[in-house]
TIVEX-457255 format. One record per residue (C-alpha): residue number from 1; residue in three letters; chain; z, y, x. Coordinates in steps of 0.02 Angstrom, whole numbers. Last residue first. Layout:
residues N
{NUM,"ala","A",{Z,Y,X}}
...
***
This chain:
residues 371
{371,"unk","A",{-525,-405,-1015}}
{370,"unk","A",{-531,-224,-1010}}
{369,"unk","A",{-397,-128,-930}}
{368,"unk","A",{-239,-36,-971}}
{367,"unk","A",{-88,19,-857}}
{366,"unk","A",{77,62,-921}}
{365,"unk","A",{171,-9,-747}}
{364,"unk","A",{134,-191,-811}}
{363,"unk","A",{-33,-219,-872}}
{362,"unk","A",{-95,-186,-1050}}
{361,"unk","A",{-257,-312,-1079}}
{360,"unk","A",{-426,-239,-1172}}
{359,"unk","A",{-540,-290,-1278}}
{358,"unk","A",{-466,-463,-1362}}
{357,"unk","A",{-438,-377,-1531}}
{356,"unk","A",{-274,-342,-1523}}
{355,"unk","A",{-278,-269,-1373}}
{354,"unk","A",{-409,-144,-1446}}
{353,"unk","A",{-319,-122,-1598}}
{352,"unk","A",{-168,-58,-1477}}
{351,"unk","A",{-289,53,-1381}}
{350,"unk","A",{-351,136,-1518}}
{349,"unk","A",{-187,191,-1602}}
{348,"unk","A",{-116,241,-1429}}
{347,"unk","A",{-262,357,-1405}}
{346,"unk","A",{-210,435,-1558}}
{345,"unk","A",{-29,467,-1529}}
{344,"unk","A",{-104,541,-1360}}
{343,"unk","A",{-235,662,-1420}}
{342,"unk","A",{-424,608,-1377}}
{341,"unk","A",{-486,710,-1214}}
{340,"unk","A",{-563,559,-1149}}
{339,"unk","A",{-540,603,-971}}
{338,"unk","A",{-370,663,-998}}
{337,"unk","A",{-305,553,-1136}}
{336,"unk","A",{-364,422,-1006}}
{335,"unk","A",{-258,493,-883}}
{334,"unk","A",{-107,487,-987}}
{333,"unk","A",{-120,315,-1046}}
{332,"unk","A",{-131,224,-870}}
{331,"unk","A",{-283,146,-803}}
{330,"unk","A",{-328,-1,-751}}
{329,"unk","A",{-446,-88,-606}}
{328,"unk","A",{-599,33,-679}}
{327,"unk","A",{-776,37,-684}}
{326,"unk","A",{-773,30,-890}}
{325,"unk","A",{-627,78,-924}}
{324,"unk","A",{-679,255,-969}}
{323,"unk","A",{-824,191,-1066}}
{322,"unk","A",{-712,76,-1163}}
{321,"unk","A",{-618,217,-1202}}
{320,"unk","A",{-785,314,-1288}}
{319,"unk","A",{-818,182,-1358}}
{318,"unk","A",{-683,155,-1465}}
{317,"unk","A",{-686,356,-1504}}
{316,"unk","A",{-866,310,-1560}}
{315,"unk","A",{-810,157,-1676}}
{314,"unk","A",{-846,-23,-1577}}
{313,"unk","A",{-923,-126,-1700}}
{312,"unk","A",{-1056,-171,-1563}}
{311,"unk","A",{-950,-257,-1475}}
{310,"unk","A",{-1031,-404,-1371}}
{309,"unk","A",{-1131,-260,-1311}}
{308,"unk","A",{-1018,-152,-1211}}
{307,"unk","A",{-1020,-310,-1076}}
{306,"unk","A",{-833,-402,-1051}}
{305,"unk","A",{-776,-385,-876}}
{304,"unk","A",{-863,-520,-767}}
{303,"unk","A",{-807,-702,-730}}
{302,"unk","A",{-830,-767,-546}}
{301,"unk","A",{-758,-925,-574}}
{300,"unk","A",{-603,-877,-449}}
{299,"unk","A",{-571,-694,-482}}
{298,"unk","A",{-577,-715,-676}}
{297,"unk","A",{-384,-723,-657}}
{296,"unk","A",{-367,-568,-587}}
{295,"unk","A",{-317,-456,-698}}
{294,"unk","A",{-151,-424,-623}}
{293,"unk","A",{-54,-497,-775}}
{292,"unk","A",{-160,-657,-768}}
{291,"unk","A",{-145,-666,-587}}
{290,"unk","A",{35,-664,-579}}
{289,"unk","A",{65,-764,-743}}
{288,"unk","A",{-32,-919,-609}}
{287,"unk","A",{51,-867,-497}}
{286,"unk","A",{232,-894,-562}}
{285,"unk","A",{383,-832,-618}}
{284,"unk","A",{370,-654,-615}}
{283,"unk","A",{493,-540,-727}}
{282,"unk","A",{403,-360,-728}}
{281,"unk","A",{458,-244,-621}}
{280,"unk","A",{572,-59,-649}}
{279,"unk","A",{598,-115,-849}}
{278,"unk","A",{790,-66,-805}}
{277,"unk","A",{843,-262,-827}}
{276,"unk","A",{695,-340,-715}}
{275,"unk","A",{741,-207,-571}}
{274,"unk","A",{922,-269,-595}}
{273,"unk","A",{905,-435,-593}}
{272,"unk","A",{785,-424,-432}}
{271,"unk","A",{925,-312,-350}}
{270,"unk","A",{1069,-455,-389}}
{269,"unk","A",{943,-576,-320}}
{268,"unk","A",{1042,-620,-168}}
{267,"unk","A",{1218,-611,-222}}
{266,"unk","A",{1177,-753,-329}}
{265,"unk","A",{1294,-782,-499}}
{264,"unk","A",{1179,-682,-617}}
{263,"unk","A",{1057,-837,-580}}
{262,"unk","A",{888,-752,-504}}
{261,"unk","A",{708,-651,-569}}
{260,"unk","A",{589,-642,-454}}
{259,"unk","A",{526,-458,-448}}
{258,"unk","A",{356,-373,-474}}
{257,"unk","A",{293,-200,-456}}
{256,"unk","A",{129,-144,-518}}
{255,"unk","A",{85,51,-451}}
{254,"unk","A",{92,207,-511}}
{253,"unk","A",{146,259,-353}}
{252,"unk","A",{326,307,-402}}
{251,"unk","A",{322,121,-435}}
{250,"unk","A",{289,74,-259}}
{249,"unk","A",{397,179,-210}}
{248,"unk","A",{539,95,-307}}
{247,"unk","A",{494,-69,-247}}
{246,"unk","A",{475,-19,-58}}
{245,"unk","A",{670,46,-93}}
{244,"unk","A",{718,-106,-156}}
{243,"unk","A",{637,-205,-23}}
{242,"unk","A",{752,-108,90}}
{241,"unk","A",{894,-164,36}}
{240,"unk","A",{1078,-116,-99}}
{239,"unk","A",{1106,-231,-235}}
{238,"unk","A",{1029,-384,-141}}
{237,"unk","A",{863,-445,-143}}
{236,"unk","A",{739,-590,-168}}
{235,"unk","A",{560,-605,-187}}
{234,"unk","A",{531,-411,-239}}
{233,"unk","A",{336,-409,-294}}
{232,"unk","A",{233,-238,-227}}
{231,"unk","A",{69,-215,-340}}
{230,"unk","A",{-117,-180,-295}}
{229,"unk","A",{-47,-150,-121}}
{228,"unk","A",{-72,-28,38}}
{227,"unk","A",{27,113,-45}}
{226,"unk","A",{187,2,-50}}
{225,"unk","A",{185,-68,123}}
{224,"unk","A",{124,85,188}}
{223,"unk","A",{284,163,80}}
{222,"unk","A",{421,56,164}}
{221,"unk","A",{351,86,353}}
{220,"unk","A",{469,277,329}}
{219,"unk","A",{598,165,281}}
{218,"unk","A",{586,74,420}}
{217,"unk","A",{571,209,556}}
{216,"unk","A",{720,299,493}}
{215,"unk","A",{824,154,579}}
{214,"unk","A",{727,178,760}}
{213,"unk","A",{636,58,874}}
{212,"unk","A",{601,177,1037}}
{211,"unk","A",{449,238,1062}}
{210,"unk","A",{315,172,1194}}
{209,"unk","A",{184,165,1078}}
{208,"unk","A",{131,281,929}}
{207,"unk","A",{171,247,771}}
{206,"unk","A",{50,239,611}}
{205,"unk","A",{73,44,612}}
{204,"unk","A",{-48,-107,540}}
{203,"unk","A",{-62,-279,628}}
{202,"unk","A",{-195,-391,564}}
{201,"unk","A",{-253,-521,450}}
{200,"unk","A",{-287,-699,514}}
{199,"unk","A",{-353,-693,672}}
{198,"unk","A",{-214,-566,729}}
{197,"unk","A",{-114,-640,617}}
{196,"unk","A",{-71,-781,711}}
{195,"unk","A",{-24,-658,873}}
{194,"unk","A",{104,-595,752}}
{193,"unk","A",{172,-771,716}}
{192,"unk","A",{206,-791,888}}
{191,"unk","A",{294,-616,903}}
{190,"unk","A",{410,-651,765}}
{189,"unk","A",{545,-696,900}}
{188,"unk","A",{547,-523,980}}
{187,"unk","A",{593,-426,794}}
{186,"unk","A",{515,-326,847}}
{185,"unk","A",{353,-345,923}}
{184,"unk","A",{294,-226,1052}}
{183,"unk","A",{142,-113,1104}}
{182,"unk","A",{94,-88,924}}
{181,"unk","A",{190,25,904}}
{180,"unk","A",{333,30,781}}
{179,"unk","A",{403,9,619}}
{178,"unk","A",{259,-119,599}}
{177,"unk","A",{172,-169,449}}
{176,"unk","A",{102,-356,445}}
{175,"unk","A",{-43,-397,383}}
{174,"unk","A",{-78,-570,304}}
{173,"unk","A",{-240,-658,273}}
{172,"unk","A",{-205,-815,157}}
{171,"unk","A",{-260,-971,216}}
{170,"unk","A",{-118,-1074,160}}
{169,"unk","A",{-3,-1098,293}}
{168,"unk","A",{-40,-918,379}}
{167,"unk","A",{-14,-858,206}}
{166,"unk","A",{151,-967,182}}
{165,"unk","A",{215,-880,398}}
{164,"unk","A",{161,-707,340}}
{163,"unk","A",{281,-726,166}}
{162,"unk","A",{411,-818,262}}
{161,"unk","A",{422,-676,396}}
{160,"unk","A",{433,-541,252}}
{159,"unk","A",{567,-653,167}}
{158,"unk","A",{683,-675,298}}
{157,"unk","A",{672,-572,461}}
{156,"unk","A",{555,-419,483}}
{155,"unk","A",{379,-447,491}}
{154,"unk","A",{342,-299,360}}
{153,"unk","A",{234,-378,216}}
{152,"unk","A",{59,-370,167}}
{151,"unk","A",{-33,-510,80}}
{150,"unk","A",{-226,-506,75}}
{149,"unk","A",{-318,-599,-58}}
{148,"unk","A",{-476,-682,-51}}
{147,"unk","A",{-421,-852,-96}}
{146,"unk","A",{-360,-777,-279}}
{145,"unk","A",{-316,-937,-398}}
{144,"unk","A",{-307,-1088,-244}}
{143,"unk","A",{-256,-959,-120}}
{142,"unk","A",{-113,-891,-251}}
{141,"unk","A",{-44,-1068,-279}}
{140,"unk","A",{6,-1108,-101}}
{139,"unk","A",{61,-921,-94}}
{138,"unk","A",{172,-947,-255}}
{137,"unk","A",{236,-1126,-196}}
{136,"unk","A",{285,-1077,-13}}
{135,"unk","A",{366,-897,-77}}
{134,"unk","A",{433,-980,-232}}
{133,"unk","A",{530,-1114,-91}}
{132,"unk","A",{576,-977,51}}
{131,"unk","A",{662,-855,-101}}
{130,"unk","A",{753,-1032,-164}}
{129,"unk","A",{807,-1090,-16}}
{128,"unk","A",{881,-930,46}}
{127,"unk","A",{855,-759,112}}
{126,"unk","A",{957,-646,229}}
{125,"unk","A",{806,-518,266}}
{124,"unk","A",{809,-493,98}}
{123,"unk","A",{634,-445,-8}}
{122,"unk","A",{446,-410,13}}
{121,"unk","A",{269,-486,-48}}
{120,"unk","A",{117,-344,-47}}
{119,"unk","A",{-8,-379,-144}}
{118,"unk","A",{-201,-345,-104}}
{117,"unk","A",{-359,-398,-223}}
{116,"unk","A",{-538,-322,-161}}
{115,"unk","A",{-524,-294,-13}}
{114,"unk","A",{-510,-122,74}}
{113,"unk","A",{-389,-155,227}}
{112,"unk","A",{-538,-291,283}}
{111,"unk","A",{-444,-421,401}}
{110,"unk","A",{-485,-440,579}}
{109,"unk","A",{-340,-371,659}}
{108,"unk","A",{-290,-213,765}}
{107,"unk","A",{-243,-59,641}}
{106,"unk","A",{-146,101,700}}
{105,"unk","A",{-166,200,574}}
{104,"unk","A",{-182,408,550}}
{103,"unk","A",{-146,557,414}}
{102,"unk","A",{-10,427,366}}
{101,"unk","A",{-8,437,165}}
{100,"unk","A",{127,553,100}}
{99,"unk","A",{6,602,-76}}
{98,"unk","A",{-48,417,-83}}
{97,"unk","A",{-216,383,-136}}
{96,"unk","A",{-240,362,36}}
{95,"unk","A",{-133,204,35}}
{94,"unk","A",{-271,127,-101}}
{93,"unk","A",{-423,160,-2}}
{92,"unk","A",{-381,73,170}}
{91,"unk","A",{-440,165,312}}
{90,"unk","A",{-607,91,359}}
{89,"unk","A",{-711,228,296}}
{88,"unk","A",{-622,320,419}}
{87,"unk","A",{-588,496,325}}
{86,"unk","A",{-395,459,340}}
{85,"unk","A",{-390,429,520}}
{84,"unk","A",{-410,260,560}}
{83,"unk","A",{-374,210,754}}
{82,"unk","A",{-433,51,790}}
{81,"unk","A",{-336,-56,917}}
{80,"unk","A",{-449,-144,1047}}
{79,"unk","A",{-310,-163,1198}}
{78,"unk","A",{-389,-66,1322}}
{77,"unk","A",{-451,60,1201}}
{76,"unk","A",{-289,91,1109}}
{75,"unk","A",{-200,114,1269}}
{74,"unk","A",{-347,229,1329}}
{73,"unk","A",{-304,333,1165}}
{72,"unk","A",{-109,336,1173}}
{71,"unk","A",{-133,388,1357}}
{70,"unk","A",{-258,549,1301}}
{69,"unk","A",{-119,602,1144}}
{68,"unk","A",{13,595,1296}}
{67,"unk","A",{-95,714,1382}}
{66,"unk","A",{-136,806,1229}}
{65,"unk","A",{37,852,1180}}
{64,"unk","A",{79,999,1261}}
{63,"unk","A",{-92,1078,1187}}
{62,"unk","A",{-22,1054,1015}}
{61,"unk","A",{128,1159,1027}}
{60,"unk","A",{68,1311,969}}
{59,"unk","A",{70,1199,798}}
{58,"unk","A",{265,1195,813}}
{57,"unk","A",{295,1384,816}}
{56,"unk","A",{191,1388,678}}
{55,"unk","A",{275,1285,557}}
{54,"unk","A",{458,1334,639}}
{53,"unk","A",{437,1512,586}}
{52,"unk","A",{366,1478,405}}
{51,"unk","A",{201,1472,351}}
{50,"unk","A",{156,1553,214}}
{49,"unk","A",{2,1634,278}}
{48,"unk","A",{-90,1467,321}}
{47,"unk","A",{-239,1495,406}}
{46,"unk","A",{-224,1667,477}}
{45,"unk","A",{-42,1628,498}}
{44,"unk","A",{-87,1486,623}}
{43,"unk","A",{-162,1608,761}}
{42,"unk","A",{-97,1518,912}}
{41,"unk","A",{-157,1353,837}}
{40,"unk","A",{-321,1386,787}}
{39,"unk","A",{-433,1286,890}}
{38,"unk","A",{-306,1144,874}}
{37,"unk","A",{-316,1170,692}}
{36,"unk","A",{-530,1184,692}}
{35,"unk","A",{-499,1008,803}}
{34,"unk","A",{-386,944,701}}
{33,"unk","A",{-526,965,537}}
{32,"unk","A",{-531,1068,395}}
{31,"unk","A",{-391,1214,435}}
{30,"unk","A",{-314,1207,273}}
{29,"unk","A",{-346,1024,216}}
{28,"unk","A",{-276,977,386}}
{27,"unk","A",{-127,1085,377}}
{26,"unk","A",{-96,1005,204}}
{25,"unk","A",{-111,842,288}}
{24,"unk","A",{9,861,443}}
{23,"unk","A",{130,944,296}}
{22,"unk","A",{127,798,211}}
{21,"unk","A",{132,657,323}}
{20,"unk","A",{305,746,410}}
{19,"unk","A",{389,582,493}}
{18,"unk","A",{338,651,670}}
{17,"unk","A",{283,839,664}}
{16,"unk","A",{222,888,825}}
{15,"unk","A",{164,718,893}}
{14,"unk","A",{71,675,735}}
{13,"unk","A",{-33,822,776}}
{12,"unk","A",{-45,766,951}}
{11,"unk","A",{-124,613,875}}
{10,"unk","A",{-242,728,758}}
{9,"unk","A",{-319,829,926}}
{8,"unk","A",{-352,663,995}}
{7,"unk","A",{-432,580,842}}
{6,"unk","A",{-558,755,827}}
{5,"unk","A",{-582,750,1010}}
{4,"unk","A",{-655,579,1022}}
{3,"unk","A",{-645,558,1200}}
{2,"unk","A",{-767,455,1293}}
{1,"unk","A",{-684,353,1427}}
***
């Protein structure tokens, strides 16, 4: 087997500092490549002069770790699993956006990670009727508005598995991320519907195999689940779950989070009530107010973003916002204040005629776009 030494050197990076995305980066950034780290891990101060006493003492430990880097490499090859590393152009865009982004994937499938429209769907693992029902009728109605979107869940029990199982259903791809390697399934009696996706999405981890299934191992999956999406929506949650947690991610992400609202009385959307009541997700009901929120609804007849043109009565601040729109999906208020270097209370002014006027949309999570 040929060895790609820069994707070996980066595995036993990950093998050094498990659940440490961060610091794995910044010591990539600092050295420029694994390999130039690997080359340099005896001499880490040199690169990194703040490095504390554990930092370096772990890096020495690279070498230890390329024989189990080497196995995790012919695994992958005998069993056609990409490896992304964060410079693959296949490594999906939106998670490396992402300041704790996995500095490598684990991806076997057939979907494409940089699509154009991506939501992820989570929520109780102790679901009922009513979270299986809107996940059969908003999927159903989601591959009539958006057929080319992906939906990424975790392929645990309740709503994650019903979200797969509705894509699979409706020709949706679906990815599933794994708290694991992709040497197992857990839980075991998902496993059919994880072959499914296989043709029909994908499998996405950033562990190794061969280790054991642990608790911190979930949360840690939570924010590729977030990072992945266009916007995270909460099916159906308690006060306390994991979905919460994806949901609050997801929003410290800057991204679109969505929950389905409940009666006060059900124990099961307690967190989705609560979300809705602190303005933490917009109130979904449907697909079709999905779309339309998203920004997607010209996704099906092809419709384009409105042409400079059909307003010439822009005024040259005007203008100069609709320029910074332009190739955008959104953007929130304080980065365009940055870009177009107009003063806040001002660039608030502007946008609101320009809502009001049909120019641009507001999006949940602060975000503007143009129509």
């Amino acid at each position: 087997m040929s060895v790609d030494k820069e994707l070996l050197y980066t595995i036993a990076l990950t093998c050094i500092l498990p659940y440490q995305s961060q610091i794995q980066q910044a010591l990539l950034n600092a050295a420029g490549s694994a390999t130039a780290l690997f080359e340099a891990r005896n001499r880490l101060k040199e690169l990194v002069p703040d490095a504390g006493d554990r930092l370096v003492k772990a890096v020495a430990q690279m070498e230890a770790h390329l024989l189990r880097a080497e196995q995790e490499m012919e695994f992958a090859e005998k069993n056609r699993i990409r490896l992304l590393g964060r410079d693959d152009v296949l490594y999906p865009t939106r998670l490396r956006e992402c300041p704790d982004a996995p500095v490598l994937l684990y991806y076997k499938g057939t979907a494409d990670l940089n699509t154009r429209h991506i939501v992820s769907m989570v929520g109780t693992r102790k679901n009922t009727d009513y979270g299986r029902t809107f996940c059969q009728h908003f999927l159903n109605d989601l591959s009539r508005l958006c057929p080319d979107t992906i939906v990424i869940s975790g392929l645990a029990y309740g709503i994650d598995v019903c979200a797969h199982r509705q894509s699979l259903a409706h020709g949706l791809q679906t990815v599933g991320v794994l708290a694991h390697g992709l040497d197992q399934i857990y839980p075991r009696m998902h496993r059919q519907t994880a072959v499914d996706m296989l043709g029909q999405g994908g499998l996405v981890t950033e562990f190794m195999s061969n280790r054991p299934v642990e608790k911190v191992n979930f949360v840690s999956r939570n924010r590729i689940v977030a990072g992945m999406a266009d916007a995270t929506i909460v099916v159906e949650s308690a006060e306390r779950g994991g979905s919460l947690i994806t949901a609050g991610i997801a929003g410290d992400y800057g991204r679109d989070v969505f929950a389905v609202p409940g009666r006060v009385s059900d124990v099961t959307s307690a967190g989705c009530n609560r979300l809705i009541r602190d303005n933490r997700a917009a109130l979904l009901q449907s697909a079709e107010d999905f779309v339309e929120i998203m920004g997607w609804a010209t996704a099906q007849t092809g419709g384009k973003p409105i042409q400079r043109e059909l307003f010439p009565e822009l005024s040259p601040d005007e203008t100069v916002v609709f320029d910074a729109l332009k190739h955008s999906d959104g953007k929130q208020i304080n980065q365009l204040t940055v870009e177009t270097n107009l003063p806040v209370t001002h660039l608030s002014s502007l946008l609101f005629e320009m809502e009001m006027r049909g120019i641009v949309r507001r999006l949940s999570g602060g975000l503007y776009k143009l129509i």
